[in-house]
C-alpha positions as CSV (number, residue, x, y, z in Angstrom):
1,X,-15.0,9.3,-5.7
2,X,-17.2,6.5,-4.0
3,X,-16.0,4.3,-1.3
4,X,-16.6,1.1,-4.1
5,X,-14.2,3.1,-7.1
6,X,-11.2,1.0,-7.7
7,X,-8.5,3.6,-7.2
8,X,-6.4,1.7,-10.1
9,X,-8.3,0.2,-13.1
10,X,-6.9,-2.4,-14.9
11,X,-6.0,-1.5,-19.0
12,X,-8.1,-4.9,-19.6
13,X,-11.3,-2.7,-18.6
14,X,-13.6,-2.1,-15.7
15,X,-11.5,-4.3,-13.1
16,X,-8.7,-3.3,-10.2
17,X,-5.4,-3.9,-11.2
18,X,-4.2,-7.0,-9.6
19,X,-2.3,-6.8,-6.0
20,X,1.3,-8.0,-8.0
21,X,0.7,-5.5,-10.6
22,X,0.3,-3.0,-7.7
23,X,3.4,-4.0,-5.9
24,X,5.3,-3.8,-9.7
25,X,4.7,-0.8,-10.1
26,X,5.2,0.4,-6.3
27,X,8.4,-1.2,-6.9
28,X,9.1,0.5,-10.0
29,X,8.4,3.7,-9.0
30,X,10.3,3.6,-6.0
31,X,13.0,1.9,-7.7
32,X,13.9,-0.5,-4.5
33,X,13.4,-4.3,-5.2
34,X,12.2,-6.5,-2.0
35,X,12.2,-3.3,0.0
36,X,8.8,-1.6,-0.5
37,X,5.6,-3.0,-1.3
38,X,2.3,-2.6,0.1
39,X,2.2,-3.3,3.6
40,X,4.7,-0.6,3.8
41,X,2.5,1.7,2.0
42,X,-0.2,0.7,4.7
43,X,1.9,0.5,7.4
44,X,2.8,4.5,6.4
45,X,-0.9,5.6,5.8
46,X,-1.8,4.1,9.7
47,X,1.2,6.8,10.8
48,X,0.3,9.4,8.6
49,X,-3.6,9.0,9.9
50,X,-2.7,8.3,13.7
51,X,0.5,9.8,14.6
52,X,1.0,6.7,17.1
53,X,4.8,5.5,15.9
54,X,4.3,3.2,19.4
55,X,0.8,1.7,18.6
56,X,2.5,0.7,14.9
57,X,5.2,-1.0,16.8
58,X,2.7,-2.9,19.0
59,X,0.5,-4.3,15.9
60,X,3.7,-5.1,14.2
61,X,5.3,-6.8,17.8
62,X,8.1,-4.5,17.8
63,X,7.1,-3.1,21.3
């Protein structure tokens, strides 16, 4: 897969999905409402890739 595939294509053809259709089904799946969305999705792939829970907290002004 090339860095320019859209990992989620839209059912109306070659587009992305939109970013509220992502964070419908996100919310769907995880079956949550107002508790999950995509900046926790990103905020779990920056710990998964780094490791650094304190360098999270800092971006996020926790720290």
């Amino acid at each position: 897969m090339a860095d320019s595939d859209y990992l989620f294509l839209s059912r109306k053809g070659q587009k992305p999905i939109s970013r509220v259709q992502a964070w419908k089904i996100i919310n769907d799946a995880a079956r949550i409402n107002d508790t999950i969305g995509t900046h926790t999705l990103r905020r779990i792939s920056f710990y998964q890739m780094t490791k650094d829970a304190a360098m999270l907290q800092k971006i996020f002004g926790f720290l």
